[in-house]
N, C-alpha and C positions, 0 to 999 in steps of 0.2 A: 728530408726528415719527415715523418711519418705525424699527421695533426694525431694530437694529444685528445683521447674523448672521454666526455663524462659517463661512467659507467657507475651504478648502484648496483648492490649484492652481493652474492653472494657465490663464490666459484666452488666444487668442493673437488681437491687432486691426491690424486694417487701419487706420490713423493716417488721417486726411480733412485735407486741406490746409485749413489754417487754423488747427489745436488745436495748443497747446503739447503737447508728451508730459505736463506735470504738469496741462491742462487736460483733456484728455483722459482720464488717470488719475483726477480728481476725478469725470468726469460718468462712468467705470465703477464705481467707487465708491458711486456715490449709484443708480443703476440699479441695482445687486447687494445693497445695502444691508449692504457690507461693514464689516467690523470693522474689519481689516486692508490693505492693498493698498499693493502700489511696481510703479514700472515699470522694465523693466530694456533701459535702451540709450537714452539719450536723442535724440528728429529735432526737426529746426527747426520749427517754425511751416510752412515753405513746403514741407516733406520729408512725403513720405507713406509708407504700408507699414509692414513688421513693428513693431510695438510688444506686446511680450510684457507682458501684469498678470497678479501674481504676488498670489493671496491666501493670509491668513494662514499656515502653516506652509511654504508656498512663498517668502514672502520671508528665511527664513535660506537658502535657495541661490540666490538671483538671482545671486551675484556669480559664481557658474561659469558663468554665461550671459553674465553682461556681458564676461567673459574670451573669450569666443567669436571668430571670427572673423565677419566681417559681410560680406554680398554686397549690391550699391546696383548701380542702371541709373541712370545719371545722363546727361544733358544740356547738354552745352558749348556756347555761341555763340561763335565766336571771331569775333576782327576789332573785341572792343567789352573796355574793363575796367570795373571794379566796383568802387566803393567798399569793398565790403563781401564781393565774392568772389561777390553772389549778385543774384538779381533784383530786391530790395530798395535797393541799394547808389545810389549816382551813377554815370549811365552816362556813357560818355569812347571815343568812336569812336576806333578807331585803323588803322591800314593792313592789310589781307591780300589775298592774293590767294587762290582755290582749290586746296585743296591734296588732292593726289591720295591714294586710298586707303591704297596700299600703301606711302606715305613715313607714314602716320599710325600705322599697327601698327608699323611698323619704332620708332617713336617709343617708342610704347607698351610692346615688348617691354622699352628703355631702362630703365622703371619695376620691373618684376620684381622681390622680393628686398628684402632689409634693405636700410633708407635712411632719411634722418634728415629730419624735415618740423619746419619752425616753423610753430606753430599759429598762427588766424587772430586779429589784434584783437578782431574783432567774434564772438566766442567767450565762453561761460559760463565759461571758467576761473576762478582768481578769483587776483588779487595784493591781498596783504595786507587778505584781506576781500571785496574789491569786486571782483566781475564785471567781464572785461577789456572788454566790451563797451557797458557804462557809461561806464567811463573812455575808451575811444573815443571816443564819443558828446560828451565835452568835449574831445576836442582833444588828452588828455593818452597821449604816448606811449613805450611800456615795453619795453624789450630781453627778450624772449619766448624762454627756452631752449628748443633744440632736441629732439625726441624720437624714439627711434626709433622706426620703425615698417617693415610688411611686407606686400608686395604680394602673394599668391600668383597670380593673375589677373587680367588686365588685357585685354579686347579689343572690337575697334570691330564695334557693331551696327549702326550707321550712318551713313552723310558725306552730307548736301545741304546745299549751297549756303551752306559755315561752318558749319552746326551739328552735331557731330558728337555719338551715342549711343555709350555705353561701359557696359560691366557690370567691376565692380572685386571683386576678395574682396581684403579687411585685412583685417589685425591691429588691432583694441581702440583707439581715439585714433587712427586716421586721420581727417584733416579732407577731406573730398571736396570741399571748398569752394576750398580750399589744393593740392591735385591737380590739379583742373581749370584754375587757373591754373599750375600748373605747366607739365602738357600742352602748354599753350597755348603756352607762353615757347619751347619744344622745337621747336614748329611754327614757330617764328620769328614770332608775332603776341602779341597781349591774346588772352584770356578770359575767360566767367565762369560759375557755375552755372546753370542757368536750370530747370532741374527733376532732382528726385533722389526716388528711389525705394527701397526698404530691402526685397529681398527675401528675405534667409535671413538666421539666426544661429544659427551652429552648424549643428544638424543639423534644425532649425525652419523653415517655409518661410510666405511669405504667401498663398500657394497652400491651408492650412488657416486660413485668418487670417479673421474675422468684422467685417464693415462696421460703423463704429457704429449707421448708420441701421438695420439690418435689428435688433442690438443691441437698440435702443430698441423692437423691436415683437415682442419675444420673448416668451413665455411664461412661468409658471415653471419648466415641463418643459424648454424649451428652453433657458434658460441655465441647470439643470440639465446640460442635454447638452453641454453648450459648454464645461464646465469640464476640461481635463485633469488627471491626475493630477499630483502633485508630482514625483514621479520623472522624468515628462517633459522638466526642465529638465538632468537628469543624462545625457539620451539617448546623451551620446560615452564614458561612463565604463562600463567592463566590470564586472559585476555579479557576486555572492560571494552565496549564501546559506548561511545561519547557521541552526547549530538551537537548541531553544527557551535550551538550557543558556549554550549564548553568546551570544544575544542580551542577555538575562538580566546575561551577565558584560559585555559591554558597555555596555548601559544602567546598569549599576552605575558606571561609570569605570577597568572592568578591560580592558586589552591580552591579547588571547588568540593563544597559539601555536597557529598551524595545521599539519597533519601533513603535509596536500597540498601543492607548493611551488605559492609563486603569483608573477607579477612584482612587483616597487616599484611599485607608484602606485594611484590612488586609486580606489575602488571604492565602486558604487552598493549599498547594505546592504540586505538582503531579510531575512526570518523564511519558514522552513518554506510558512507559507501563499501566500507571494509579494505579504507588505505590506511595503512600503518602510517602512523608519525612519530613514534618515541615511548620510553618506558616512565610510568609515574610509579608511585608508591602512595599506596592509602594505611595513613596512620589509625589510632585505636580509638580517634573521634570519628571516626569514618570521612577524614579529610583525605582528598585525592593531592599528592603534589606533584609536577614535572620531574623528575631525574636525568631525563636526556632525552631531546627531542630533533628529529630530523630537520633541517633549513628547508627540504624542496617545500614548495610551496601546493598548499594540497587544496587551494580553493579552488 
């Protein structure tokens, strides 16, 4: 059996169509011979692109990442619906005609902005337990509250002959699954997803994102060099350093006033030497407080 090692940071993978994010997750795991590991932002089995693994001391800040906003190129066929929203589902041809470019953005602009989406049956959610997509799968069906969510970007990369390509940035529980048939209804037809693509979160892109296959034929130098820092995942958050004396008071569980005014909100923690130890938050007295701090020991 393979010793187990502590590993900090931050992986960023290119998802290969066919792995669940948690099968995916398991085979970085067992390749790194991690202690630790989560992934943060979960893709379908048929979704490829970013999938950020987060080990050991990087998984108490995944959740600022998964708050992120998400950018997807995704893939509509329209003129056909989908059981399931995607290319998996029952197909069921239905009528279109060709629908010209610029009625298709006009559409799209539509989308922009706060707006309330019911998530899909065939969805991981879970009612009373059990995966909504379970209970789909028998038949059985559940009045699904609606949630908000936020488009900040929405436009057509391209229109042939019904299938149109769209690059989207959301907000956090956008179903692109549930969009694209939106879209579709807009255009006056069906649709469904038929490929989707996960390129940025945050300020993360897949553009530095590492292939599992290449993964698997690394070195140890090189997954070594593939590991980003932890702080990586705080890349949007304005950064505060502390010298040795409040660090000190904050690793203790002390709130320290600062002399310098700074804004309200939440700030990426540095020491003197520029090691990250944790995120605080400075309230509207200009008090600094801990919100989550690293254990490794940075004396």
């Amino acid at each position: 059996m393979k010793k187990k090692l502590e590993i900090n940071g931050l992986l960023l993978l290119d998802k290969p169509e066919g792995f669940s994010s948690n099968q995916a997750l398991s085979k970085i795991k067992w390749i790194f011979s991690a202690k630790k590991a989560g992934h943060t932002g979960t893709l379908d089995p048929l979704a490829t692109g970013l999938l950020p693994i987060c080990f050991g001391e990087a998984t108490k800040f995944s959740n600022h990442l998964l708050n992120s906003d998400k950018t997807y190129e995704a893939t509509i066929q329209l003129g056909w619906k989908s059981s399931t929203g995607d290319a998996e589902g029952e197909l069921t041809k239905s009528t279109t005609t060709p629908i010209v470019t610029e009625k298709i953005q006009v559409e799209l602009d539509s989308f922009i902005g706060v707006s309330y989406q019911i998530p899909p049956m065939f969805s991981a959610l879970k009612y009373k337990g059990q995966p909504l997509y379970k209970l789909a799968r028998k038949g059985v069906k559940i009045k699904i509250k609606e949630r908000e969510i936020n488009i900040s970007k929405l436009i057509l990369l391209n229109n042939h002959k019904n299938v149109i390509k769209i690059e989207v940035t959301c907000s956090k529980g956008t179903y692109i699954r549930t969009l694209a048939e939106d879209i579709a209804q807009k255009l006056g037809t069906d649709g469904y997803l038929i490929n989707l693509r996960r390129i940025k979160i945050g300020t993360l892109s897949v553009e530095s994102a590492y292939s599992l296959e290449n993964i698997e034929k690394f070195t140890l130098e090189e997954k070594d060099r593939c590991i980003k820092p932890t702080e990586t995942l705080l890349n949007g958050y304005p950064k505060i350093i502390l010298s040795d004396s409040q660090v000190k008071n904050i690793k203790n569980g002390q709130s320290i006033k600062l002399t310098k005014n700074n804004n309200v909100q939440t700030y990426a923690l540095f020491t003197e030497n520029n090691i990250f130890f944790g995120i605080g938050k400075i309230d509207s007295d200009n008090v600094l407080k801990a919100v989550r701090l690293t254990s490794t020991n940075i004396n």
